[in-house]
N, C-alpha and C positions, 0 to 999 in steps of 0.2 A: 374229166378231171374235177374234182371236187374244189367247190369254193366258198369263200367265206365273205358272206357280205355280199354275194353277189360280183365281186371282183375274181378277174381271172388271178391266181397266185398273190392275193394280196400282201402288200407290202415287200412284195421281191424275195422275202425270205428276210426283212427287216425287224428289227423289234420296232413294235408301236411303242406310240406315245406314250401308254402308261409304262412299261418299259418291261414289258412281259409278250412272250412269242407265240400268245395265244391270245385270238380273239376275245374279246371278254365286253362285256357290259357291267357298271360300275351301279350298286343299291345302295339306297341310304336308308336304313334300319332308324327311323323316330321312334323313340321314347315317350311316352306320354301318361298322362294320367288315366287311369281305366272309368273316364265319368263318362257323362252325356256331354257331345259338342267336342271331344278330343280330335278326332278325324278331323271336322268340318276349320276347327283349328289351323291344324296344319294344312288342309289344302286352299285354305283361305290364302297365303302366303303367295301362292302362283298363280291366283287369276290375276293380276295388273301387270301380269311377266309374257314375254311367250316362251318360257317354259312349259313345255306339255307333261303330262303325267301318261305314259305308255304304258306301267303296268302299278298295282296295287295291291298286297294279300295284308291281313291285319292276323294277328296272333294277338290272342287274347292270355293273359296270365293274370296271378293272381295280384300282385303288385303293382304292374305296368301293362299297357297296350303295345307293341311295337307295330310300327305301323312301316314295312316294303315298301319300298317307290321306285319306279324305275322311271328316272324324267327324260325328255328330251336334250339337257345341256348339264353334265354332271357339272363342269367347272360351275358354271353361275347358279345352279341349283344347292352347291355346299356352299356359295356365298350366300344366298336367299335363307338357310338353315341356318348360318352361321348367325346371318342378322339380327334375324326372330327370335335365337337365344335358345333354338330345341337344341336337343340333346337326342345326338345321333352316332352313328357309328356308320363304316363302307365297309362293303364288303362285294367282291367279285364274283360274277355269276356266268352262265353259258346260255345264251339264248340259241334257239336251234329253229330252223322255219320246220311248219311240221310238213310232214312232205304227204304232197298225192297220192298214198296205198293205202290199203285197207290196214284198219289195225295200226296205224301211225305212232301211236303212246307206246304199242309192243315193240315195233320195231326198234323205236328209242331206246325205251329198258335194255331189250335184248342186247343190241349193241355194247351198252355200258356196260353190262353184265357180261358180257363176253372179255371187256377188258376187265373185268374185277374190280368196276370203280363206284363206287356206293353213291348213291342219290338221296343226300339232307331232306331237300324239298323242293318241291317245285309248284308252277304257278304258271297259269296262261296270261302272254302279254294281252292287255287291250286290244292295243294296234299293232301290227308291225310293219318293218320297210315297206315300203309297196302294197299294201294293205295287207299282206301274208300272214296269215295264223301264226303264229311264234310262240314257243314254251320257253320260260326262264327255268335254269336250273342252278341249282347250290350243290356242287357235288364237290368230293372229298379228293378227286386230286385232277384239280383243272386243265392242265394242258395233255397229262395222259387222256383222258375225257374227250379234251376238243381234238388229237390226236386221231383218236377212237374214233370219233364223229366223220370226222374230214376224209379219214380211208372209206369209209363205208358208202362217203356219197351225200353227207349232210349237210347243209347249208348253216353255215355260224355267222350270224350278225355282232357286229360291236359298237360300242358308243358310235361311230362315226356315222354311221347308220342310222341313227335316230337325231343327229340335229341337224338344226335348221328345221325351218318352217315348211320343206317339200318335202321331207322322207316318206310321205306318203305317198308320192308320185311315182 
């Protein structure tokens, strides 16, 4: 039976906490000025925290830098943002462990593609649960996606999964 987080049938068939019936992981899209020292900026905010930073992709534009984060404690991590006065946006993503076969990215694709679910962008976590490889994804219709995933035999992580200070364990 396919599981998400690592948990047999998590949440019973419950909606979580964010109040959605698919695993998800929560991004905070910073805004920033496109100079020298913007990044270092904003992650200067969470070393006095233990908030961790588990994944990170920066898009560059011509106006603005956005800078992806995926931390370890969304709740105190939007208050940490909130503090500091950056200018951010959330947005829900699908982290997926990438699994033991050859060709792991195809398999991925293939799957999504199989449901006709388009993939925005995507970005390798740092760390994930248990030190497992994990790809975050932005795809255009989430719980068909995590759906998708879950039949197939995919392992779906969610915030719950990355805090506290053991998710590595």
């Amino acid at each position: 039976m396919p599981t998400q987080g690592g948990d047999d049938d998590l949440h019973g068939g419950l909606r979580i906490a964010s109040g959605r019936d698919w695993p998800g992981v929560r991004q905070f899209n910073v805004f920033v000025e496109n100079r020298v020292g913007g990044l270092a900026f904003v992650v200067r905010h969470f070393e006095t925290t233990d908030v961790r930073i588990v994944s990170m992709s920066i898009v560059d534009t011509a106006d603005c830098a956005i800078i992806r984060l995926v931390l370890s404690d969304a709740g105190r991590a939007r208050e940490i943002l909130e503090q500091a006065g950056l200018m951010f946006a959330e947005s829900d993503l699908l982290v997926v462990r990438i699994p033991e076969v050859t060709q792991p990215m195809l398999q991925i694709c293939k799957c999504l593609l199989e449901a006709e679910v388009s993939i925005h962008y995507a970005y390798p976590m740092l760390v994930g649960p248990s030190g497992n490889a994990a790809l975050a994804l932005h795809v255009e219709e989430h719980e068909q996606a995590a759906k998708q995933l879950l039949s197939k035999g995919f392992v779906l992580y969610s915030d719950l999964d990355f805090e506290g200070s053991d998710f590595l364990s």
